[in-house]
C-alpha positions as a printed Julia matrix, in Angstrom:
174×3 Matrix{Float64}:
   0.0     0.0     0.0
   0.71    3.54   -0.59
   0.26    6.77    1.06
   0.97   10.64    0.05
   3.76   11.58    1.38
   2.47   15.1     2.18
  -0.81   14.34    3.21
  -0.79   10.58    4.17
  -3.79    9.52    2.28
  -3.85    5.96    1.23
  -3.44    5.54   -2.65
  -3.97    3.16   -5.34
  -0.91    1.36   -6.54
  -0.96    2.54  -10.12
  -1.64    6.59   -8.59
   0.8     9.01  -10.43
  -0.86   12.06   -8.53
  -2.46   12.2    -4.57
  -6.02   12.84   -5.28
  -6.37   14.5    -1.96
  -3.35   17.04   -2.54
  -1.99   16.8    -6.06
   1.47   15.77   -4.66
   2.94   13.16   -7.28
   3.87   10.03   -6.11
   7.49    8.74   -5.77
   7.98    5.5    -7.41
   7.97    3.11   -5.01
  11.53    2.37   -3.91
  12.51   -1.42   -3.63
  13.99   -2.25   -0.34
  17.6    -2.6    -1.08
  19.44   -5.58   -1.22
  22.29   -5.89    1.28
  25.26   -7.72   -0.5
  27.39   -9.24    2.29
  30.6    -7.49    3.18
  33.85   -9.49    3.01
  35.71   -9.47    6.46
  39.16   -7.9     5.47
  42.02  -10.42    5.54
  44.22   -9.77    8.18
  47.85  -10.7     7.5
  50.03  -11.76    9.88
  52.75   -9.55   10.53
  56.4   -11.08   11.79
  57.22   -9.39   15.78
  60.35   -7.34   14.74
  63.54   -8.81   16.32
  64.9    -8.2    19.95
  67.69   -5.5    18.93
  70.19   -4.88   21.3
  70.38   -1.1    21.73
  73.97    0.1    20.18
  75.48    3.11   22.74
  77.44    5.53   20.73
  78.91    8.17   23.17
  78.42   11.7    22.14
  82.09   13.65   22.37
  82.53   17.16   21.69
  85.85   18.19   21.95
  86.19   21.58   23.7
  86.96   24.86   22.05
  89.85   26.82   22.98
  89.95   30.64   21.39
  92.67   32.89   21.98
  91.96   35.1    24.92
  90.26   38.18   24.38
  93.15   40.88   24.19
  92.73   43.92   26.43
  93.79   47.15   25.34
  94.9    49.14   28.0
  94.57   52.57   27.82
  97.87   55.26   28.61
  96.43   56.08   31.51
  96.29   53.35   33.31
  99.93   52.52   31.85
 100.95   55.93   33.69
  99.45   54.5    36.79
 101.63   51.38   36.9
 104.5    53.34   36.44
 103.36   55.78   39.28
 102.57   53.02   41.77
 106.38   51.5    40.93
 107.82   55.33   41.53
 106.02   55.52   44.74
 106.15   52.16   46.03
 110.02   52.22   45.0
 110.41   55.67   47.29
 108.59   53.91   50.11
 110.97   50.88   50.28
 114.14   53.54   49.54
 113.09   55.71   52.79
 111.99   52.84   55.01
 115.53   51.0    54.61
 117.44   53.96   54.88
 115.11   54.65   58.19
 115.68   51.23   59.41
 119.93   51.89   58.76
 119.74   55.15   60.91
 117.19   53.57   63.42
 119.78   50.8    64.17
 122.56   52.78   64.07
 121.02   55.11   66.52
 119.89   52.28   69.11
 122.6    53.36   71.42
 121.77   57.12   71.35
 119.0    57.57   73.17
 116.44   59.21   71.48
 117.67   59.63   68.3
 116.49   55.91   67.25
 113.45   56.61   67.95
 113.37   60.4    66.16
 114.51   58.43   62.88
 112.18   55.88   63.13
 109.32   58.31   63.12
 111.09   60.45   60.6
 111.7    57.81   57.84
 108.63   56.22   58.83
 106.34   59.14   58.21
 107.66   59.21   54.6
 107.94   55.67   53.83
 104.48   54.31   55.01
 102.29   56.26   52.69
 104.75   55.97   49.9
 104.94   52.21   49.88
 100.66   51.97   50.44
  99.92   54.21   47.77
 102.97   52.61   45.66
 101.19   49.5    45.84
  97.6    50.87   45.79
  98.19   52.23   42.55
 100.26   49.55   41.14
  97.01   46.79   42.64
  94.76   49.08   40.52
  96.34   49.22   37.2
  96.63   45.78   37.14
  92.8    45.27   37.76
  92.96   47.58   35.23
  94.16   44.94   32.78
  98.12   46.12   32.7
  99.79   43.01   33.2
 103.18   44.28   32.55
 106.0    43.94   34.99
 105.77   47.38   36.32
 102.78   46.55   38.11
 103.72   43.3    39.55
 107.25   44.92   40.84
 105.67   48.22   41.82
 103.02   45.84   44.17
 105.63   43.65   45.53
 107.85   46.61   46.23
 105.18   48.26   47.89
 104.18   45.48   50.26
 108.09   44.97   51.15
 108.2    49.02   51.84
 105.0    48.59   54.06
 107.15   45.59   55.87
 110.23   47.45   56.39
 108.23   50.22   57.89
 106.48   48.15   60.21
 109.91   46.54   61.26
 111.8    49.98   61.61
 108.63   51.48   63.84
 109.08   48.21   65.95
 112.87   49.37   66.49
 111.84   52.72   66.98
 109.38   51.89   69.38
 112.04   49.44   71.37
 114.58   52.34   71.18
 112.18   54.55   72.86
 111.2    52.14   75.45
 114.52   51.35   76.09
 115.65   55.04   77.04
């Protein structure tokens, strides 16, 4: 049986048109067939192999570049220089203060007047000797200057220390 499918009356078989609403009629549509689906083929497939995993250590050898060149500027060239010059005064005025401090040991306050006399020159010379000579080389100068003007300094600071000691005994001592 038929029906419209607009209206849903009930037709004849052999209706082209609805008689109810004029809607034509479909031709009836067969049921389709169902053709059976072949299951797809499954092939087996071989388990890959056990592998034994292969270590290949990664090396990179290092990378050595030339050290980055400092230029150092005339200034702080001058400064070396300075810090020698001073630092080379202070160790020159606290020996020669340590000769007259021992040669005046058996005077009695004369030791101790040379002491303070040398001393008071060769104290700041030697600090700011090596202060100067300390700071150029921060600087970058890495000439000789520097390194002799610091070592001189510290050895002026020494002798100073040494020569106030004998001072300092030669004035107890009177």
């Amino acid at each position: 049986m038929l029906f419209c499918s607009q209206c849903g009356t009930q037709l004849e078989e052999s209706a082209k048109f609805c008689s109810k609403c004029g809607t034509p009629v479909a031709a009836p549509v067969e049921a389709p067939v169902e053709t059976p689906v072949a299951a797809p083929v499954e092939t087996p497939v071989a388990a890959p192999a056990p592998t034994t995993p292969v270590y290949t250590p990664v090396y990179s050898a290092p990378v050595y570049s030339a050290p980055a060149t400092v230029e150092v500027s005339g200034s702080t060239k001058a400064q070396g220089f300075i810090g020698m010059g001073l630092a080379i005064g202070g160790l020159f005025f606290a020996v020669l203060g340590l000769i007259y401090t021992l040669a005046g040991l058996d005077y009695d306050a004369v030791g101790f007047g040379m002491s303070i006399g040398f001393g008071i020159f060769s104290m700041p010379l030697s600090i700011v000797g090596r202060i100067l000579s300390r700071k150029s080389m921060d600087c970058g100068n890495t000439s000789g200057v520097c390194r002799a003007g610091s070592g001189l300094g510290l050895a002026g600071f020494i002798v100073s220390c040494v020569m106030f000691a004998f001072g300092f005994i030669s004035l107890l001592a009177s």
